[in-house]
VOKOLKOL-449605 format. One record per residue (C-alpha): x, y, z; residue in one letter; residue number from 1. Coordinates in nm, 4 decimals, m for minus. Layout:
% VOKOLKOL-449605
u:X v:Y w:Z code:a pos:NUM
...
% end
This chain:
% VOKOLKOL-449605
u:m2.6073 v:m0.0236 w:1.9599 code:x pos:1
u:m2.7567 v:0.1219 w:2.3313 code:x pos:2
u:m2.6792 v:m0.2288 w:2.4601 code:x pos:3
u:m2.3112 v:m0.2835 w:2.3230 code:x pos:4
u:m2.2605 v:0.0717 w:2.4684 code:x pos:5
u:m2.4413 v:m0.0090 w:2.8015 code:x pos:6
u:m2.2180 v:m0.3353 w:2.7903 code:x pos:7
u:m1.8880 v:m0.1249 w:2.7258 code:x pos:8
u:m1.9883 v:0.0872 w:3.0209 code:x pos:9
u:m2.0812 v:m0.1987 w:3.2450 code:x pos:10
u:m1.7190 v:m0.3437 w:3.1616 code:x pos:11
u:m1.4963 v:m0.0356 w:3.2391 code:x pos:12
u:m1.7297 v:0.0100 w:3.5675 code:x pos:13
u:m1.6140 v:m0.3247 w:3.6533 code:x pos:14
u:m1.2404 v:m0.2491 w:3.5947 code:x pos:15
u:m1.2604 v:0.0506 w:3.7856 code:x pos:16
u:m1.3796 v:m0.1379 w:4.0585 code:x pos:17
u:m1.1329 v:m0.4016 w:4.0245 code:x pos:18
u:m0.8612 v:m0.1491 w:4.0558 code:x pos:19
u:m0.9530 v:0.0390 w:4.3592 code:x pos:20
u:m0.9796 v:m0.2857 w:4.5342 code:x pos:21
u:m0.6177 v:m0.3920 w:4.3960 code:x pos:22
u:m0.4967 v:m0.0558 w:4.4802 code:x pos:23
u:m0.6881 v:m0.0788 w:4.8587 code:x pos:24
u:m0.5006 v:m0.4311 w:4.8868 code:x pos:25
u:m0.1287 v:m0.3034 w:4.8205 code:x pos:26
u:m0.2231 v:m0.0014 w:5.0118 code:x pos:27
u:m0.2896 v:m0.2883 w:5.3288 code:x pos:28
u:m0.0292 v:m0.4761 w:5.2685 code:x pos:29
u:0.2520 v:m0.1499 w:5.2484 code:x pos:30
u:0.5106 v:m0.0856 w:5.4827 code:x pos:31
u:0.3010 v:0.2245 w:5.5539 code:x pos:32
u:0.0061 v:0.2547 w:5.7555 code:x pos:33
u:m0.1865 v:0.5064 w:5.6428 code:x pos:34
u:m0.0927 v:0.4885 w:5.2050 code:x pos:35
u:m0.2960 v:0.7287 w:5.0419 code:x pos:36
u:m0.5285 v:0.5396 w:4.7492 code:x pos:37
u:m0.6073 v:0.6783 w:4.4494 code:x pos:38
u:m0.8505 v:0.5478 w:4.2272 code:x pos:39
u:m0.7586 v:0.5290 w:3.8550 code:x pos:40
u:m0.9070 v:0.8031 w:3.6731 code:x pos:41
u:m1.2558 v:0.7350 w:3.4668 code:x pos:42
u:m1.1901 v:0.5639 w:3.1280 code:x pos:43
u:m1.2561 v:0.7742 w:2.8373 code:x pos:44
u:m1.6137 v:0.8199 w:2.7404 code:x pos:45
u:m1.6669 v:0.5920 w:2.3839 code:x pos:46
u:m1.7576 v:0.7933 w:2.0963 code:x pos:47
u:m2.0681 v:0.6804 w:1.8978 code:x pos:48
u:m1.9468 v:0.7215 w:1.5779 code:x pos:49
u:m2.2459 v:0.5892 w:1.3924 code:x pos:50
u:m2.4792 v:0.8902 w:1.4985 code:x pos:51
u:m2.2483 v:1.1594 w:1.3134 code:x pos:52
u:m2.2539 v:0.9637 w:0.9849 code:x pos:53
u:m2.4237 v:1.1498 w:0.6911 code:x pos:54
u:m2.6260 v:0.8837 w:0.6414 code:x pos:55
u:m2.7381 v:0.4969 w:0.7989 code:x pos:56
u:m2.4007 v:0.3191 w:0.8647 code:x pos:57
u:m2.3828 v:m0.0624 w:0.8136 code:x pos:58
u:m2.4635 v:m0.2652 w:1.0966 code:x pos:59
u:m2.1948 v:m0.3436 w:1.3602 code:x pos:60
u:m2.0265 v:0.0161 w:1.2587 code:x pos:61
u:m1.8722 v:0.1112 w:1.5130 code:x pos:62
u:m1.7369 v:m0.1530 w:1.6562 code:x pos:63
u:m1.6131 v:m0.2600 w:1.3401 code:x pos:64
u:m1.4483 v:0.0710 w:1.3116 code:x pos:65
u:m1.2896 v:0.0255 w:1.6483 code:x pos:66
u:m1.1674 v:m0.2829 w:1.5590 code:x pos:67
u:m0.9989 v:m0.1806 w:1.2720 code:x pos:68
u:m0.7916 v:0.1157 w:1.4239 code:x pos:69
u:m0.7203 v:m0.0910 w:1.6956 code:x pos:70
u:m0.6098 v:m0.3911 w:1.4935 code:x pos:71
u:m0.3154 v:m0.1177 w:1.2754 code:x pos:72
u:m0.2226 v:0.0950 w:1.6145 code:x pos:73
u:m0.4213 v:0.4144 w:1.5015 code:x pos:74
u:m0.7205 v:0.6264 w:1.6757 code:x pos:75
u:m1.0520 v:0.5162 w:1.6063 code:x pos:76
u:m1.1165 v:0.8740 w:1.5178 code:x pos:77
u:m0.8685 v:0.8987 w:1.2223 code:x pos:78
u:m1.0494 v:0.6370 w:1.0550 code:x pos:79
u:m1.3635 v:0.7754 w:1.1129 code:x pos:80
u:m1.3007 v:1.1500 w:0.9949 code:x pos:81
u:m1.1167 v:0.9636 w:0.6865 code:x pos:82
u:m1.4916 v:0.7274 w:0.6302 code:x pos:83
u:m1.7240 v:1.0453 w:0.7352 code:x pos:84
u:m1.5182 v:1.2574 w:0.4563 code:x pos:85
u:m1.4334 v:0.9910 w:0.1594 code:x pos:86
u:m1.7701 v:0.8155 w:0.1519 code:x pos:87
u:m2.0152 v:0.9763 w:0.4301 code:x pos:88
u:m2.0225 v:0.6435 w:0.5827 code:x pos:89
u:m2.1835 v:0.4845 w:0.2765 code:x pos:90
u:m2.0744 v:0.1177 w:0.2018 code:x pos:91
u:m2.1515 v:0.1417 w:m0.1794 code:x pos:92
u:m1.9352 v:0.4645 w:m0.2854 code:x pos:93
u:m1.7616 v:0.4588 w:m0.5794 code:x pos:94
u:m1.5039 v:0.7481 w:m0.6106 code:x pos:95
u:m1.4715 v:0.8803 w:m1.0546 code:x pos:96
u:m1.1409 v:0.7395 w:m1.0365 code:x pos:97
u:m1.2312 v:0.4132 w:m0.8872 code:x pos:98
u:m1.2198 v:0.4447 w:m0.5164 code:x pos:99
u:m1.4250 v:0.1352 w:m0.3556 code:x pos:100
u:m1.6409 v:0.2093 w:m0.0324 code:x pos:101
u:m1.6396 v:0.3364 w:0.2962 code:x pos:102
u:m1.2592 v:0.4488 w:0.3073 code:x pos:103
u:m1.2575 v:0.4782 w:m0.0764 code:x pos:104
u:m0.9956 v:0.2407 w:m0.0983 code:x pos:105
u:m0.8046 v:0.3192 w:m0.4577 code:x pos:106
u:m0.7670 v:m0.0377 w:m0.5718 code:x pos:107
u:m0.4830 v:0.0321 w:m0.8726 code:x pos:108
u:m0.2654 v:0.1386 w:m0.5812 code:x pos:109
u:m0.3485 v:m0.0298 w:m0.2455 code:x pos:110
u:m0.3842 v:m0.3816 w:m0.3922 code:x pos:111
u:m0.1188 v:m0.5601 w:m0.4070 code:x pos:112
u:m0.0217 v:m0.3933 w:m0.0574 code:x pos:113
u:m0.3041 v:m0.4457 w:0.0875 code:x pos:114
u:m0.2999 v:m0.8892 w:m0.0908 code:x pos:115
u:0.0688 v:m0.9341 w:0.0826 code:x pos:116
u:m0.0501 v:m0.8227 w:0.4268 code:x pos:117
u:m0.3294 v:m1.0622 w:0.3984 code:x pos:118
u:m0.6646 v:m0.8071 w:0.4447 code:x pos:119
u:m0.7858 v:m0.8887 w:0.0713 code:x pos:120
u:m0.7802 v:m1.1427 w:m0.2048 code:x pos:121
u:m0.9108 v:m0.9278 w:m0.4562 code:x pos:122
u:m1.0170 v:m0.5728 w:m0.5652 code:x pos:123
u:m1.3697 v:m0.6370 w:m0.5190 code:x pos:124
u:m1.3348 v:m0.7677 w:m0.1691 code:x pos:125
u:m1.3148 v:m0.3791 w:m0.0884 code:x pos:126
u:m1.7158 v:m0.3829 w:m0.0629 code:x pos:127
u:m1.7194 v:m0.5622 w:0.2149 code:x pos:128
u:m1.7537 v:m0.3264 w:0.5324 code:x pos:129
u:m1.4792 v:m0.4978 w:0.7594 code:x pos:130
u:m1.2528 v:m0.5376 w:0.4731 code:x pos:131
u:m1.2767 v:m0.1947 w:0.3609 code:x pos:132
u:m1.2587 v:m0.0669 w:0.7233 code:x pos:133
u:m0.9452 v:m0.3215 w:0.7907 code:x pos:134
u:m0.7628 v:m0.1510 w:0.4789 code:x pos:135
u:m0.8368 v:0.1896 w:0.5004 code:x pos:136
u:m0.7020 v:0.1553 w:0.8454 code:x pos:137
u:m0.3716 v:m0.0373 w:0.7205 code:x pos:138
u:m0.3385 v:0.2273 w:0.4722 code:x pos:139
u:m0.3471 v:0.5072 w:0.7539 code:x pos:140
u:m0.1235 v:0.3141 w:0.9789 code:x pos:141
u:0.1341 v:0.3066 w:0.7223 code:x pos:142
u:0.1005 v:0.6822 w:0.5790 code:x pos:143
u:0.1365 v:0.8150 w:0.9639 code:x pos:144
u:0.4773 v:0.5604 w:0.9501 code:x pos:145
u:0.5819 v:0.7140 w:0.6619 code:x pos:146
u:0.4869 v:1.0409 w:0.7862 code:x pos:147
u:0.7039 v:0.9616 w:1.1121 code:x pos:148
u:0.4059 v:1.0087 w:1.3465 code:x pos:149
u:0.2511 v:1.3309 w:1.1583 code:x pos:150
u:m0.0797 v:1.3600 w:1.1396 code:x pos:151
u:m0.1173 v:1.6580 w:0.8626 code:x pos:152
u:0.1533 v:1.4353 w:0.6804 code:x pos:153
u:m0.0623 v:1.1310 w:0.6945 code:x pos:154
u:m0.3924 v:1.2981 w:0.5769 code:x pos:155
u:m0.1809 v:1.4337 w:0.3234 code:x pos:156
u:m0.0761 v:1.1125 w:0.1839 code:x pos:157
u:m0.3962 v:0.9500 w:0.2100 code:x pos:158
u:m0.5523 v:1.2578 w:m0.0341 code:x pos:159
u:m0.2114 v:1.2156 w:m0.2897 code:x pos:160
u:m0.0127 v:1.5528 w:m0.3300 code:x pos:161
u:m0.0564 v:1.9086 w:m0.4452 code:x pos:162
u:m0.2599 v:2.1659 w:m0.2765 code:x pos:163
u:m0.5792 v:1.9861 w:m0.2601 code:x pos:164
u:m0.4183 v:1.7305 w:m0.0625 code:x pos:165
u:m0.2981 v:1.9789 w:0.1655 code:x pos:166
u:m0.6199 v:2.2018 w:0.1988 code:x pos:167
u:m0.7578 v:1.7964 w:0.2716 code:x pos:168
u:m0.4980 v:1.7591 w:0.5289 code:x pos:169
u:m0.5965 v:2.0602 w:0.7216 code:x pos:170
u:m0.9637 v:1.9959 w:0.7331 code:x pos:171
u:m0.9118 v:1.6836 w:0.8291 code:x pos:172
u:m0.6812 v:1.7744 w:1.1293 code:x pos:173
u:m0.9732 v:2.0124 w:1.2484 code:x pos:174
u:m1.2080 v:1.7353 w:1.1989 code:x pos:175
u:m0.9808 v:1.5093 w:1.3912 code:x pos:176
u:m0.9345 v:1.8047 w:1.6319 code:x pos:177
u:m1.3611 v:1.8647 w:1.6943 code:x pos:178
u:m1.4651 v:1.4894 w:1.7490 code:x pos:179
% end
């Protein structure tokens, strides 16, 4: 884990540095002989999601995770508060009414869904980390679509309806909100 995060760092370091000298060169090469430059600001610093699970994640969490979100157009960090609260990051959780795994993926409703866009073949693939990951991150790229862009509305969804889904909702926006 130090060494994909060393690696990470090492990367962005090197686009950094790649941009001031880009930005040095058009600076030269301006009409104007003294153009300020202005180096890009520093990239984000990564969030280790691994070391706030409740327990050992699976190998390869994190960037899994990461991979994931990025793969359906959502923050890394909504599908980690949805893992750290559904399953405490543990790959064998079974929900009472069926829920598979880290993003406890209800397989009576996700499915067939989840068989047409191609992440699954069948219910039990779920166990797999990557799968689970992939479709608990489809399923939270579409709720925040159906949501139009609302988070609250998304976490919502994810939790059903009623007032447990809302009370849900709003502890997950906080624990979106404190990562």
């Amino acid at each position: 884990m130090l060494r994909i995060v060393v690696t990470l760092l090492v990367l962005l370091d090197v686009m950094l540095a790649v941009r001031i000298v880009v930005t040095m060169e058009r600076a030269r090469e301006s009409s104007q002989p003294h153009a300020a430059i202005v180096p890009a600001p520093p990239p984000p610093v990564p969030v280790e999601y691994a070391t706030k699970c409740n327990r050992a994640p699976p190998k390869g969490f994190d960037g899994s995770l990461v991979a994931a979100a990025t793969e359906f157009g959502i923050d890394p960090k909504v599908l980690f508060v949805t893992v750290l609260r559904e399953s405490g990051c543990h790959v064998r959780a079974r929900g009472s009414s069926g829920e598979i795994g880290l993003g406890q993926v209800l397989p009576r409703v996700w499915v067939k869904s989840l068989r047409e866009a191609g992440i699954l073949e069948e219910a039990s693939d779920l166990w797999d980390v990557r799968t689970n990951l992939r479709a608990s991150a489809y399923i939270l790229s579409r709720l925040l679509t159906d949501a139009d862009g609302d988070t609250y509305g998304m976490f919502r969804r994810y939790n059903g309806s009623g007032p447990k889904a809302r009370q849900y909702a709003r502890e997950q926006v906080r624990a979106l909100a404190s990562l």
